[in-house]
N, C-alpha and C positions, 0 to 999 in steps of 0.2 A: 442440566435441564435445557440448553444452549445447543446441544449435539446436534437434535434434527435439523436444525434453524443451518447452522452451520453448514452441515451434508448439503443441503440444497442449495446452499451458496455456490461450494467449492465445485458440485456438478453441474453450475453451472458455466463457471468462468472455466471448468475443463470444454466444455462443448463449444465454449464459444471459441478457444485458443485452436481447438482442433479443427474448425471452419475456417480462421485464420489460416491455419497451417495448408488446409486444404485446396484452399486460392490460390495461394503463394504455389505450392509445388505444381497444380495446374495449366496456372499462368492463365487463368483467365478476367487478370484487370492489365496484363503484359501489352506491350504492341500486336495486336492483332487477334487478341484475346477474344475469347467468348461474350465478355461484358464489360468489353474495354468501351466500346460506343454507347452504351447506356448511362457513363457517368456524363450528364448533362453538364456539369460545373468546372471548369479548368480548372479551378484549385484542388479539386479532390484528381485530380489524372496524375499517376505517378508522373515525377522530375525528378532525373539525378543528375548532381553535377559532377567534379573532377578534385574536389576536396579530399577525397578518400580517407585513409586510414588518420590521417594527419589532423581530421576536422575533431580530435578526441583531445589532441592539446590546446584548443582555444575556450573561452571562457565562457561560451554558453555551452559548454560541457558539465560544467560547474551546476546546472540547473536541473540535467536529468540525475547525475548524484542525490542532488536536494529531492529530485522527487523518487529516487529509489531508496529514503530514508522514508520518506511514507510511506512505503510499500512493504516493510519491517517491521512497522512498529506495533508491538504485540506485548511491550513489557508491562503496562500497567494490568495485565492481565494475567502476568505468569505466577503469584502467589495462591491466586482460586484456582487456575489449570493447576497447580502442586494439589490443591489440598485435594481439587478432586478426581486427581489421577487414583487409579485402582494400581494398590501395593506403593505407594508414594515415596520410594527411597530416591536418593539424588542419583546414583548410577541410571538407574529407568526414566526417572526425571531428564537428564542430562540426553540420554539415548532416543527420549522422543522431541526436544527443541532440535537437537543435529539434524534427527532424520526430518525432521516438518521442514527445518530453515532449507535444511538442502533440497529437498523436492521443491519448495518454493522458488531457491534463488535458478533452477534448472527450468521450470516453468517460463516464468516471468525472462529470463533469456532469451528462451525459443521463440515467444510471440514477440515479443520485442524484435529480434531479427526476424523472423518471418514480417512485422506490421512494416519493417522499415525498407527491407527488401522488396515488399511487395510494390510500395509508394515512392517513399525515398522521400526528398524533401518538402515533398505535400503530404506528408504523414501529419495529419490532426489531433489533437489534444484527446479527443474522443475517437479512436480509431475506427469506428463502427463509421461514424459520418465519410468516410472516405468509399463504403461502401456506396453500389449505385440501388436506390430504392427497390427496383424490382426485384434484388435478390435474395432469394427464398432461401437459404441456408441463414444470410445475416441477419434476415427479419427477424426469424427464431434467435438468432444468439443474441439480439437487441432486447429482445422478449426475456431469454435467459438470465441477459446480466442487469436489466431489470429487476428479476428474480434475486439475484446471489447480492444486489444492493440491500433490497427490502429483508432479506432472512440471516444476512449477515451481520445487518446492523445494530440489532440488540446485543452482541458482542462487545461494540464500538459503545454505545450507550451505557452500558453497565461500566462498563471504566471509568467514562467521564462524571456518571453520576456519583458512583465510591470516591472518585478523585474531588469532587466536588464537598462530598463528607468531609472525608479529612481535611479538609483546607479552612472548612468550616468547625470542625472539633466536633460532630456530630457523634453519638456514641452508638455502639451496636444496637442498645435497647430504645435510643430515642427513633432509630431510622427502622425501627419496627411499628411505630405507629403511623395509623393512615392517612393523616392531613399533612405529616412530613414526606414518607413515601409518596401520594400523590400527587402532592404539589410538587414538588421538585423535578419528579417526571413530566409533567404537564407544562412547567414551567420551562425547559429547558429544551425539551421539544419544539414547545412554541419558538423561541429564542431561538434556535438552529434552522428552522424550517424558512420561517422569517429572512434569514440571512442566505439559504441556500435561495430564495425565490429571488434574490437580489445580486447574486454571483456567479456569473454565467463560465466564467474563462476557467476550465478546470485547470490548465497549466498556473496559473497565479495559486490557484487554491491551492495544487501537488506541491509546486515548488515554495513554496512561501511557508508552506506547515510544514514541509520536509528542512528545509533551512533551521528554520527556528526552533519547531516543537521535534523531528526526527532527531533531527544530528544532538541535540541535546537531551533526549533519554537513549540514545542510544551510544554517544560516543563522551560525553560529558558527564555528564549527572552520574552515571554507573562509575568511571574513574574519581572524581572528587572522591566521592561516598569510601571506595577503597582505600584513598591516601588518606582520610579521615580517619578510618577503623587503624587502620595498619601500624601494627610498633614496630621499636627498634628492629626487633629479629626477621622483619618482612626481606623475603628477596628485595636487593634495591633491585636488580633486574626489572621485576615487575613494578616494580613505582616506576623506573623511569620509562616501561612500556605505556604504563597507566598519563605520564606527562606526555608519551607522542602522542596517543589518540584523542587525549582531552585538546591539544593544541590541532590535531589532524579536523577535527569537529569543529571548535572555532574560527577554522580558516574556511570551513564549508560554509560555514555561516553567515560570516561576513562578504 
């Protein structure tokens, strides 16, 4: 029921990557560019320094990892994408997380070098404010990813609110009735919106729930759970792969 909601998302943050893309290979925010003189603000005018490939082993590297664990995180969701995948066996199952993660992690790549290549070390939290106002390509992708916020986010919502259930002990039949259903949606809304009108720094928001809530359903929580089920006859191979990534997570996080 999610799908269209979705579609509109994903088309949009492809338009906007591709605007991205398009400046970049242009070169028109470059020295001498087409709308290099229209960014009014020195902090948005690209700067690159001499740190180069090396600036990957210092520890504010450690921070775009944490927020490429938010960028991931899709598991509290992947039992309803099972149930309601059409023909839902695990091979097809298995064949479309690959192909999604992979398109994803191939996207998010691209813009990411193209946002950094473009700016360099005045690349901003919100890549679009780097742009300079008058420009009619990123007004729309502002407009766009606008869009892919608003129609994607019932995705986001619905997790938190089932997650919410269960922590609660709520049962299928009681979260069928409507003063639970809509209080809790109303309730919780409120509560996030409230918090989002109060926290401006998306890099705190990316890396801070990428630290603590990413790297922990993605690289923690899923290994525990396996060392828990697993008997004697388990490959140790995989326990002890299962012990590097739960420790690989908790060093992200700390």
């Amino acid at each position: 029921s999610l799908a269209p909601f979705s579609l509109v998302g994903i088309l949009g943050m492809v338009y906007t990557g591709g605007v991205i893309g398009y400046r970049y290979f242009t070169g028109a925010y470059g020295a001498g560019g087409a709308l290099a003189a229209q960014l009014t603000s020195a902090a948005s005018r690209p700067s690159f320094g001499t740190v180069g490939a090396s600036g990957v082993w210092t520890p504010q590297s450690l921070i775009l990892i944490s927020m490429l664990s938010t960028a991931y995180i899709c598991h509290f969701n992947a039992p309803k994408f099972y149930r309601e995948l059409r023909n839902n066996t695990l091979p097809r199952f298995h064949t479309v997380v690959g192909s999604s993660f992979g398109i994803a992690i191939a996207f998010y790549s691209l813009v990411t070098s193209w946002s950094f290549l473009t700016f360099g070390a005045a690349t901003k939290p919100m890549i679009l404010s780097n742009y300079a106002t008058t420009d009619a390509l990123v007004s729309v992708a502002r407009f766009a990813v606008g869009l892919s916020l608003i129609f994607s986010y019932p995705l986001l919502f619905v997790g938190t609110r089932e997650g919410l259930y269960d922590l609660c002990q709520v049962s299928l039949a009681q979260r069928q009735q409507p003063w639970i259903h809509i209080g809790s949606t109303v309730g919780l809304l409120g509560l996030i919106t409230a918090m989002a009108v109060q926290v401006t720094d998306l890099t705190l928001v990316a890396s801070l729930s990428g630290a603590l809530l990413g790297t922990s359903l993605i690289f923690i929580f899923p290994t525990l759970m396996f060392r828990a089920v697993s008997t004697p006859s388990t490959n140790k191979w995989e326990r002890r792969l299962c012990s590097v990534i739960c420790g690989f997570g908790v060093a992200i996080a700390g």
